[in-house]
Backbone as JSON, one array per atom type, in Angstrom:
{
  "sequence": "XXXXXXXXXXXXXXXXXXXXXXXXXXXXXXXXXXXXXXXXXXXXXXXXXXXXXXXXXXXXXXXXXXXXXXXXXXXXXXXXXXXXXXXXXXXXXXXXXXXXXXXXXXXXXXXXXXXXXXXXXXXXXXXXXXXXXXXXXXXXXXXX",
  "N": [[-0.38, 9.16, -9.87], [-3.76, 10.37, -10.41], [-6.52, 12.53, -10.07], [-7.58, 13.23, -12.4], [-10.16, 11.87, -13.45], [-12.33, 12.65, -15.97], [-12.12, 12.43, -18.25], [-12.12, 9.88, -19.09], [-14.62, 9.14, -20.24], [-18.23, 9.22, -20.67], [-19.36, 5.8, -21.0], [-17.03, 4.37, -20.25], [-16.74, 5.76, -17.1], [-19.69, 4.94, -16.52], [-19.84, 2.06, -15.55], [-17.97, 2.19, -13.33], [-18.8, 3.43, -11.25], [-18.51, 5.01, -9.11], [-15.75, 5.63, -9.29], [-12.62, 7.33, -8.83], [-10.05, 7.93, -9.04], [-7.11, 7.69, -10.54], [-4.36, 4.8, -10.4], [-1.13, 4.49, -11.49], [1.59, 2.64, -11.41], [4.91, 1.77, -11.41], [7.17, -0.67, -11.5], [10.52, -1.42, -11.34], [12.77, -3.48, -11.79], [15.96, -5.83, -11.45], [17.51, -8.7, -12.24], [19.54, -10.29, -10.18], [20.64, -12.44, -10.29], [21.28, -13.17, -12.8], [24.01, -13.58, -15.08], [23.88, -11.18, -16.84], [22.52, -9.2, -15.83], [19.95, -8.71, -16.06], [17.61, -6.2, -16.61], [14.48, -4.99, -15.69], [10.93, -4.47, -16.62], [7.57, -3.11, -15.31], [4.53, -2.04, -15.55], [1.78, -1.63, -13.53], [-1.84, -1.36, -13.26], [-4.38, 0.64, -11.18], [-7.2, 0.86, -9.56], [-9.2, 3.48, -8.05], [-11.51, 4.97, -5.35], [-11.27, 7.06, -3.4], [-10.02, 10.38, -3.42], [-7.72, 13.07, -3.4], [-5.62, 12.36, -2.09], [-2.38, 12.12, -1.74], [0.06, 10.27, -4.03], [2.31, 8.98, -2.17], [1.44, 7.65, -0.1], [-0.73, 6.13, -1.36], [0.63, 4.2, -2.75], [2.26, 3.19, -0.26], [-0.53, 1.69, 0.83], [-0.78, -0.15, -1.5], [1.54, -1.22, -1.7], [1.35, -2.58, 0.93], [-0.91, -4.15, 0.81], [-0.05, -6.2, -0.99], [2.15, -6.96, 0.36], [0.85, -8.37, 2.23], [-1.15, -10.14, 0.46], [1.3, -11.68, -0.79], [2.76, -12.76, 1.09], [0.88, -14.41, 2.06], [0.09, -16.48, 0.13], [2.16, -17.69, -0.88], [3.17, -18.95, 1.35], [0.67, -20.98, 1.87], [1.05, -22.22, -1.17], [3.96, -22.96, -1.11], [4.33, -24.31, 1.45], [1.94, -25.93, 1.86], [1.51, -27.02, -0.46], [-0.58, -25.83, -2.76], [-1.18, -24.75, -5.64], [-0.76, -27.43, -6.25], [-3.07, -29.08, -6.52], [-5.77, -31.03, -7.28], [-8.68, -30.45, -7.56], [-12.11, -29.95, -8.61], [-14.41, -30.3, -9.09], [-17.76, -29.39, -8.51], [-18.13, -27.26, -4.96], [-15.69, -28.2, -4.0], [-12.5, -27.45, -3.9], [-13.15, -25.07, -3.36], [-14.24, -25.2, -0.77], [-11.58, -27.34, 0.32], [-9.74, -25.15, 0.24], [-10.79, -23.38, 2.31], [-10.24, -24.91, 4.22], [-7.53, -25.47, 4.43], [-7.08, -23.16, 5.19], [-7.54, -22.13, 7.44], [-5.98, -24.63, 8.84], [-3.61, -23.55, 8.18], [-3.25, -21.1, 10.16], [-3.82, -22.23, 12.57], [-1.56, -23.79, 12.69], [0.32, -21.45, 12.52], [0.37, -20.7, 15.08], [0.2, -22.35, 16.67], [3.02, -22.88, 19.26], [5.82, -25.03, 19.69], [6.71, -26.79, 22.18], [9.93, -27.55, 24.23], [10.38, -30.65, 26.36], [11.54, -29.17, 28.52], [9.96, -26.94, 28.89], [10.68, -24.28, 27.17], [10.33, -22.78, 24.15], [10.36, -23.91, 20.74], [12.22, -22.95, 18.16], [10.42, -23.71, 14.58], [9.52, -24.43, 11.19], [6.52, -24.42, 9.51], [6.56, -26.52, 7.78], [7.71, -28.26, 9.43], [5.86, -28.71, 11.11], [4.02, -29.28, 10.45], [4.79, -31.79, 9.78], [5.18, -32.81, 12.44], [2.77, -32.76, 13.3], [1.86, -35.14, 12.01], [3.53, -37.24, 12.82], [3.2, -37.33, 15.42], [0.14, -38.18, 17.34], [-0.41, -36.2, 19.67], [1.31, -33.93, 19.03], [-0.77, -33.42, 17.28], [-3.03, -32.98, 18.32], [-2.17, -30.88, 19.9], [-1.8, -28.71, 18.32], [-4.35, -28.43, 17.33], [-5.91, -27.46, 19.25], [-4.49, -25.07, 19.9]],
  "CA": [[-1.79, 9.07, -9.6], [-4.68, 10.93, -10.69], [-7.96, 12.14, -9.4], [-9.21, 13.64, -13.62], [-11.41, 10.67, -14.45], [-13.49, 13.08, -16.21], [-11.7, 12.32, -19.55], [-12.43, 8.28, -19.54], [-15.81, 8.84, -20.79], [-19.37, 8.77, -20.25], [-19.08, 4.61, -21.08], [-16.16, 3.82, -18.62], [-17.3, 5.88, -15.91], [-20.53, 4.09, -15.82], [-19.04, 0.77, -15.36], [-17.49, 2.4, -12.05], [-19.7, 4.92, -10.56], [-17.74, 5.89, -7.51], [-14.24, 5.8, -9.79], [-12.11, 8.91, -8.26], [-8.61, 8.18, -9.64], [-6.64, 6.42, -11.23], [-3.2, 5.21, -9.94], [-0.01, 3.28, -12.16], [2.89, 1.83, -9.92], [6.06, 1.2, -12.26], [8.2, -1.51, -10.87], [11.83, -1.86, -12.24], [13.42, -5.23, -10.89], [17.13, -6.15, -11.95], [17.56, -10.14, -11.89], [20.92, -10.09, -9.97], [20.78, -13.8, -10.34], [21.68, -13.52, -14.35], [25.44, -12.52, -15.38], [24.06, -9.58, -17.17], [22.08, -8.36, -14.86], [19.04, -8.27, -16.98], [16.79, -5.06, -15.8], [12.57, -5.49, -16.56], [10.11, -2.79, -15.94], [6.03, -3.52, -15.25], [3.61, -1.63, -14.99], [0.24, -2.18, -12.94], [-2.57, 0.0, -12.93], [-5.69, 0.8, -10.18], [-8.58, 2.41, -9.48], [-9.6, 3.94, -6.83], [-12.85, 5.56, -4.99], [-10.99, 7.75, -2.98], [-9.78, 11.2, -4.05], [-7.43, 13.81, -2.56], [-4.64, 11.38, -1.44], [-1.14, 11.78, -2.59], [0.73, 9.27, -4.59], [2.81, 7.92, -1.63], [0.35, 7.19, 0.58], [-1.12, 5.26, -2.0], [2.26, 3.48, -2.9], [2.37, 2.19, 1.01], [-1.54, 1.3, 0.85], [-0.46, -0.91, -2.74], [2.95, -2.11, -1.04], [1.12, -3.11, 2.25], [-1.88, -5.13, 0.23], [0.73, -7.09, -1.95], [2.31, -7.94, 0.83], [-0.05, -9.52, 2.67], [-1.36, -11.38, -0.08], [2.16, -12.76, -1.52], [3.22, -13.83, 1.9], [-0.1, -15.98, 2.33], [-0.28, -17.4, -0.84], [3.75, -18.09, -0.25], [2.92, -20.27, 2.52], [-0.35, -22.12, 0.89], [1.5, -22.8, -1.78], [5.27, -23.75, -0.4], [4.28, -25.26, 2.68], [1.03, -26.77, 1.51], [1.28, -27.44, -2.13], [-1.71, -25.63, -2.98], [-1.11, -24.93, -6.67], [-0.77, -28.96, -7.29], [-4.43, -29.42, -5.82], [-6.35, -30.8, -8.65], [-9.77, -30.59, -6.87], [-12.33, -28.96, -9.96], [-16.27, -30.12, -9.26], [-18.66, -28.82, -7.44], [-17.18, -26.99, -4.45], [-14.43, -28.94, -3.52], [-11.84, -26.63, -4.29], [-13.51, -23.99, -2.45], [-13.85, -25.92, 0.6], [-10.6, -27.22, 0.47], [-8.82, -23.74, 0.45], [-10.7, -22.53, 3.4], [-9.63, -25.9, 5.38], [-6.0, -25.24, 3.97], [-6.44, -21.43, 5.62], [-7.6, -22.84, 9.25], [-5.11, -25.54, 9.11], [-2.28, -22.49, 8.21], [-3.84, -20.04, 11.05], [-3.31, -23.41, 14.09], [-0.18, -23.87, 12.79], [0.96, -20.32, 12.73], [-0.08, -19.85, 16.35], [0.98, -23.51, 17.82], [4.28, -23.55, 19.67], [5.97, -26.52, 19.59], [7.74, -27.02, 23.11], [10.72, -28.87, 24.72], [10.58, -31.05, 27.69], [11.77, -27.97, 29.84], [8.99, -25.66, 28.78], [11.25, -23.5, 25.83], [9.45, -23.06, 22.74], [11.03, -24.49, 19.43], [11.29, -22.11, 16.66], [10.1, -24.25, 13.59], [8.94, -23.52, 10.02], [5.19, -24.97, 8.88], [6.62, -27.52, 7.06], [8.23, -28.87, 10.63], [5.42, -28.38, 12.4], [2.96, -30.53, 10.0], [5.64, -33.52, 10.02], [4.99, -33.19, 13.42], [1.04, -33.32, 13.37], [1.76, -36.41, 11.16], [4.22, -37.9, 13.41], [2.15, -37.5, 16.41], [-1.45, -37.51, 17.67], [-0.09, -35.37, 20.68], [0.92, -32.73, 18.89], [-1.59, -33.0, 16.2], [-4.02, -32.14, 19.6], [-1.72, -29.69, 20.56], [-1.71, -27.81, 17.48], [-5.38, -28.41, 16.66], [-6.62, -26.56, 20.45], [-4.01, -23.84, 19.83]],
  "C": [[-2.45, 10.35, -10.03], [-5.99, 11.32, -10.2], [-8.56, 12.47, -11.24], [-9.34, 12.35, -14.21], [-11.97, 11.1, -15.71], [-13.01, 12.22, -18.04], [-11.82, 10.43, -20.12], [-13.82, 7.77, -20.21], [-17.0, 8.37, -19.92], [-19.45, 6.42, -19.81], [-18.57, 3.87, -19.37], [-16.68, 4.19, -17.43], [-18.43, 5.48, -15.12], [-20.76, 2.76, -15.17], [-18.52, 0.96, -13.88], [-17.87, 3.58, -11.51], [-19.05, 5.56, -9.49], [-16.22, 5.9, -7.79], [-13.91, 7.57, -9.49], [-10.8, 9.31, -8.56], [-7.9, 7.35, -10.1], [-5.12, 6.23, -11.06], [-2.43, 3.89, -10.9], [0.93, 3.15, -10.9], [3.89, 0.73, -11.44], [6.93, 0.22, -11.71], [9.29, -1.5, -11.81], [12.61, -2.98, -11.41], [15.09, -5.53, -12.09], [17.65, -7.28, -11.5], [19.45, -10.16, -11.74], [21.94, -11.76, -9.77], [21.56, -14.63, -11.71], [23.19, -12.54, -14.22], [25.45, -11.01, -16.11], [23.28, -8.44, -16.51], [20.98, -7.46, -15.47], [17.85, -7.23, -16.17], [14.99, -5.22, -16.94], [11.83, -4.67, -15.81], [8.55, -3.59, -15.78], [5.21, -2.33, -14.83], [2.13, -2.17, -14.79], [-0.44, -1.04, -12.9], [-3.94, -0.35, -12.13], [-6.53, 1.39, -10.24], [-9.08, 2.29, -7.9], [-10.67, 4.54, -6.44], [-12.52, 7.14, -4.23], [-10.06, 9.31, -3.63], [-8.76, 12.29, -3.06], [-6.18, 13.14, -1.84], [-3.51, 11.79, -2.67], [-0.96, 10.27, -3.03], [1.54, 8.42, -3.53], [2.44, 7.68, -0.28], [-0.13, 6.04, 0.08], [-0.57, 3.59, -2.65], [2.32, 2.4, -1.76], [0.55, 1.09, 1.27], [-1.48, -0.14, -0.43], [0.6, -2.17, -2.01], [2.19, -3.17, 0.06], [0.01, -3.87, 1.45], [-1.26, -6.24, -0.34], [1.76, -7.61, -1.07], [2.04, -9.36, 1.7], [-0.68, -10.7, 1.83], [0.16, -12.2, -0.7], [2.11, -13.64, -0.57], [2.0, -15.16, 2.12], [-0.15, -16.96, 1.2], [1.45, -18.29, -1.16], [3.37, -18.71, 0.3], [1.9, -20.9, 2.2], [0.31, -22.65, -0.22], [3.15, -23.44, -2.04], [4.98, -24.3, 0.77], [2.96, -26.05, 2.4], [0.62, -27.14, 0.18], [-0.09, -26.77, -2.93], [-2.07, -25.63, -4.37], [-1.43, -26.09, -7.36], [-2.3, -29.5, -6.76], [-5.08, -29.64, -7.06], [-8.16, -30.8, -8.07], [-10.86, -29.41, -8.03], [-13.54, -29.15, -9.83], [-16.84, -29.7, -7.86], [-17.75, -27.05, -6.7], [-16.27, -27.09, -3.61], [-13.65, -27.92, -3.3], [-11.89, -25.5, -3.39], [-13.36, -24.26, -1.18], [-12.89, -26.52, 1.44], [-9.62, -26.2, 1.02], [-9.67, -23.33, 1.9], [-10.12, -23.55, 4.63], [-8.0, -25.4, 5.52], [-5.81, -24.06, 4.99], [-5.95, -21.27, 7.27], [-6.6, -23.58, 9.34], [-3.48, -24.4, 9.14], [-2.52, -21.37, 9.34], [-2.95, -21.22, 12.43], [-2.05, -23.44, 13.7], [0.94, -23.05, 13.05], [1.33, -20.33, 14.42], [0.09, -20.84, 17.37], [2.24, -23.2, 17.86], [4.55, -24.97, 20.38], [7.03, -26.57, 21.22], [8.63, -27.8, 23.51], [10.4, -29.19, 25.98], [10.65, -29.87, 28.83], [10.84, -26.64, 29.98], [9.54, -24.88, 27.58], [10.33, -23.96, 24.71], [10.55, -23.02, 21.57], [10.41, -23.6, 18.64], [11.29, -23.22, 15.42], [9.52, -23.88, 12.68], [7.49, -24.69, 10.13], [5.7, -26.09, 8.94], [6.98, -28.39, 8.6], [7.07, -29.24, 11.46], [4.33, -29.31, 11.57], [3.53, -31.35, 9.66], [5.26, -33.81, 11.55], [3.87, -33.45, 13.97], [1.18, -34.8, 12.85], [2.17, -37.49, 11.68], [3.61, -38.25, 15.12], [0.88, -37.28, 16.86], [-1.55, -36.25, 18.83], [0.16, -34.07, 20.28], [-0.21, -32.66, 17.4], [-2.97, -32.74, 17.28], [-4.02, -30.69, 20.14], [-2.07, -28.39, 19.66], [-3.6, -27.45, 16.87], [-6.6, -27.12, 17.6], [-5.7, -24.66, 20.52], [-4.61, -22.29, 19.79]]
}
């Protein structure tokens, strides 16, 4: 990471008026899935407003954003197919995804219980067979 902007030019810097640094993040990943154990590099690059911050600070601020969005979009799109949604006029699409978000929030946050009171650990996918399968818990899960 970087805070000298100064060198990106009059141009660029007007485009981002409050630009303060500029940070890469190299990933190296080694697919331990292939027999040769093929190794692949990426780089991503940021910008930032803030100035005066080390590099691994910035690193956990990067790490901790990317994981919050994989894991959600992980679960919209393995537990609710979201990808295969062909929904394209108006704003369908739009409206859709925020139902999809509410419907993944109740589900997170319903437990599913047994007879004796114990709560059933279950994944998503379990737990909207079981909205489907009953109106009881598709109540349960909906007041959650």
């Amino acid at each position: 990471m970087t805070d000298e902007v100064h060198w990106l030019g009059e141009e660029l810097l007007g485009q981002w008026p409050e630009l303060a640094s500029l940070i890469v993040v190299e990933s190296v990943r080694q697919d331990m899935g292939d027999l040769n154990g093929q190794v692949s590099t990426q780089r991503r690059y940021f910008i930032s407003s803030h100035t005066g911050l080390d590099a691994s600070f910035l690193a956990d601020g990067i790490r901790g954003h990317w994981g919050i969005e994989n894991g959600l979009h992980w679960c919209l799109d393995v537990g609710m197919n979201e990808d295969q949604c062909r929904l394209r006029v108006g704003y369908r699409a739009e409206n859709f995804s925020r139902l999809r978000r509410i419907a993944l929030n109740k589900l997170k946050r319903w437990e599913i219980k047994k007879p004796n009171r114990r709560t059933l650990k279950v994944g998503l996918r379990t737990k909207q067979q079981a909205c489907g399968w009953s109106h009881e818990f598709l109540l349960q899960a909906l007041v959650a």
